[in-house]
N, C-alpha and C positions, 0 to 999 in steps of 0.2 A: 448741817447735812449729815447724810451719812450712806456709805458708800460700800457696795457690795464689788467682789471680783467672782465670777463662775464660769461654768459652760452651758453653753446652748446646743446639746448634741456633739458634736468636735468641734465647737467652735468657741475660743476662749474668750472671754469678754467683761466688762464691767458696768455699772452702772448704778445711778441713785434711787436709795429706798424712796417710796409716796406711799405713806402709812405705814402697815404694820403687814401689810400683803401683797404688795406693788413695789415693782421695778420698773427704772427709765432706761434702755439700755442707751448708753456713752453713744450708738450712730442716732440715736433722736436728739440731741445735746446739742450738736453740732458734726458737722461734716470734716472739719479739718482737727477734730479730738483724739488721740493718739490709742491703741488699739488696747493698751493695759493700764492699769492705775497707777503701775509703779512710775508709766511712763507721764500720764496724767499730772501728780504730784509734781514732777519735777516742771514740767510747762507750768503748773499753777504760780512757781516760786519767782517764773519771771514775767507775770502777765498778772498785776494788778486786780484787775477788771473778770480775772474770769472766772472767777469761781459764783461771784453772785449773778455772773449771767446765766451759768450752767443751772445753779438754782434760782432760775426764773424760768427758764426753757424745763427744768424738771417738773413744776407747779403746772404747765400749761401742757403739758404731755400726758395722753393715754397709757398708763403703764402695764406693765404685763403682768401676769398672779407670778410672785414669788416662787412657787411650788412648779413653773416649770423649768425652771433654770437648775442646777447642780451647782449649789456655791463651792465656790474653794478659799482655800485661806486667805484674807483677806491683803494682802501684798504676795503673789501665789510665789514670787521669786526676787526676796529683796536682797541687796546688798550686801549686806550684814546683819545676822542677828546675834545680838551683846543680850546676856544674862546676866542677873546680879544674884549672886547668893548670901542667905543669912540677911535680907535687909530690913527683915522686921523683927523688933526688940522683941516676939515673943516665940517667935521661932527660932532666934538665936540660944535663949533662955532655954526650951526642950531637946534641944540639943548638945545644953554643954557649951555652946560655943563664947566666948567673945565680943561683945561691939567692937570692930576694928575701926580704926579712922579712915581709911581708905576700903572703895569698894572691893567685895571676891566678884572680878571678872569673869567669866566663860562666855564661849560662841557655839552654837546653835547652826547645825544645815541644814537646808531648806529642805532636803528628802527629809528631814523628821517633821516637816509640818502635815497639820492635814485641817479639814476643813470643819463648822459646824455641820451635825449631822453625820459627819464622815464615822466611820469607825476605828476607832483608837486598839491599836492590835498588842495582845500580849502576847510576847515571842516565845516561841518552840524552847528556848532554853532558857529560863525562867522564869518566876512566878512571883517575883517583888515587885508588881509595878505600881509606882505607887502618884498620889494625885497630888498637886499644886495648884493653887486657882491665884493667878497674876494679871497684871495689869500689864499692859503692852501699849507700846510709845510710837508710832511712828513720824519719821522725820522728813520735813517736809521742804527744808533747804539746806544746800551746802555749809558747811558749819564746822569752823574750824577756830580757835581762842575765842572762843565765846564768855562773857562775862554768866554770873549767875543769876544777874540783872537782868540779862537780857536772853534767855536760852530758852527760853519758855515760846519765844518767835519763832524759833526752828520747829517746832509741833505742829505735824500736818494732823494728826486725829490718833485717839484712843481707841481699842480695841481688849475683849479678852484673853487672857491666854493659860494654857494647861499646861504647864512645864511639866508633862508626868515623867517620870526619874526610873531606870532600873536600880535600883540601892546596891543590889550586891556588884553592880559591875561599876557602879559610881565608886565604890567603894575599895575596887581592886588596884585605884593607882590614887598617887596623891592628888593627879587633876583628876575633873570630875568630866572630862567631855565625853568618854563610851558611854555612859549610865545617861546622857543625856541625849543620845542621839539615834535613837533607834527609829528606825524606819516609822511613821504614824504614830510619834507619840507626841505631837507638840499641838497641841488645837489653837484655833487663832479665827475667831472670829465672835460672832456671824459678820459685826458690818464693824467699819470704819467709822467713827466719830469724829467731827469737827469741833476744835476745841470753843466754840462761841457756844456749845451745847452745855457744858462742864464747870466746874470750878478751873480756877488755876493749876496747873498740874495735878486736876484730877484729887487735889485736899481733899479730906474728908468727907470721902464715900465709903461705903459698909462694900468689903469684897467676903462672899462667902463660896467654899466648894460644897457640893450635895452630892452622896454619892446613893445611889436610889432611892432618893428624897429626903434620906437624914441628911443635918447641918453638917458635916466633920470640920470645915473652918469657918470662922465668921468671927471678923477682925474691919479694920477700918483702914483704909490707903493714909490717914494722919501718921498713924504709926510708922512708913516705914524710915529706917535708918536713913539712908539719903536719899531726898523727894528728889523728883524729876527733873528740876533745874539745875541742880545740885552734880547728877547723873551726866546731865547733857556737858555743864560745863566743864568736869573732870574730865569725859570721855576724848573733849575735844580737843585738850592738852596732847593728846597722845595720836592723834587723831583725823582726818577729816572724815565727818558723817555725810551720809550723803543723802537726796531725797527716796526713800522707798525705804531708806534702813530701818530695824525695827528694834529696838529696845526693851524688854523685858524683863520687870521691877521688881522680884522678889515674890517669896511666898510667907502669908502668916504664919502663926502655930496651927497647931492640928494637925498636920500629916499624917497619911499612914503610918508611917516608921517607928516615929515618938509614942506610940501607943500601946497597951497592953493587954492583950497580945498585940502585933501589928496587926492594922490593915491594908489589907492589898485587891487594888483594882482585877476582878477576874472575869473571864465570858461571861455573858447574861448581864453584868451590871450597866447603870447609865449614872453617867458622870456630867454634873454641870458648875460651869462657873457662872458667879451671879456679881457681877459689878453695879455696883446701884447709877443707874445713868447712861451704863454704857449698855450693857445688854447681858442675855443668859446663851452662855456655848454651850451646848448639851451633846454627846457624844455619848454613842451604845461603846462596850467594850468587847470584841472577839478575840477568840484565840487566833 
């Protein structure tokens, strides 16, 4: 299945795709289904039964055209969002960097996410912004010493994500959290993936970014440094995850930065990421 959060006018809501044009909203689903998805996931993780009822009730439901809803990011206010940096061997290589044996952590706030479609804003004081095309994990039970065996059960569904980075303010302290968190720069969507859609942890899928329809990355989720399971069960050491968290995997090579001259995200441009499986976020960029 796969699962949208948006608005209907002021009024916040969720529900499952039917097709490629069509929404279920969550009150056709059932009546006692909880108002958001973050809140969704977490009922899913103790009720067996209900996810393939909700996709049964989605299959026999009238849906409504996509295009009148306003999506927003697909968990619009999770718990925590974990970055990993440098975890693909070919972006670590353009950079100079390292294989480290343990993950580069950083956290993400939810004022920096924004929606597919939305517009991804390049700030009044500067003009380095630049684009990451990621894979995003969200977690779908309580999860705490989890084996690597077993971490792959904590995965409520895959999603795209734009980690787009200010560099030079990433770059003014030895953490990287300002350069990451500017207001409308994290894209996360369009929809929610259920992992029975996917490989195991999302292996060996083509993730590329397009920025006005040239390739700039295009690399495979095999590559990166520590896979998913890998991710969840280190995290959990330090940790308990919770359902709605959201995990976000690293970016390949290609970036703007690494390049010569750099490229940088500016007004007029459209920005997408392409997960093979999962979907394409596409995002105009404004000053």
């Amino acid at each position: 299945m796969r699962f949208v959060s948006y608005r209907a006018g002021v009024t916040p809501g969720w529900g499952v795709l039917v097709g490629a044009e069509g929404v279920v909203d969550s009150r056709q689903l059932g009546s006692q289904l909880p108002s958001t998805l973050r809140e969704f996931i977490a009922l899913s993780a103790t009720q067996p039964n209900l996810m393939a009822d909700v996709k049964a009730r989605a299959t026999a439901a009238t849906p409504t055209r996509l295009d009148a809803v306003t999506l927003a990011p697909c968990v619009p206010q999770p718990g925590k969002i974990i970055c990993l940096g440098v975890n693909y061997y070919d972006h670590a290589k353009e950079g100079g960097n390292a294989i480290a044996d343990y993950p580069a952590f950083f956290l993400r706030c939810e004022t920096s996410l924004l929606a597919h479609g939305a517009p991804l804003q390049v700030p009044a004081i500067s003009d380095k912004l630049d684009f990451e095309a990621e894979l995003a994990v969200v977690i779908g039970q309580r999860t705490r010493f989890v084996s690597e065996a077993d971490a792959l059960k904590s995965v409520f569904g895959y999603a795209c994500f734009n980690d787009a980075s200010l560099r030079d303010y990433q770059r003014r302290t030895t953490q990287w959290t300002i350069g990451k968190n500017f207001d409308a720069t994290g894209g996360f969507g369009p929809s929610l993936v259920t992992p029975d859609e996917l490989p195991p942890g999302c292996t060996g899928l083509r993730i590329q970014s397009r920025l006005n329809g040239q390739v700039m990355q295009n690399a495979n989720t095999t590559d990166m440094v520590f896979g998913v399971a890998r991710t969840i069960s280190l995290l959990s050491e330090a940790m308990t995850l919770e359902p709605g968290d959201v995990l976000v995997m690293g970016t390949p090579g290609g970036v703007g930065y690494a390049r010569t001259p750099p490229v940088w995200m500016k007004a007029g441009d459209t920005i997408e990421i392409d997960i093979e499986g999962v979907g394409i976020l596409s995002n105009p960029v404004t000053a």
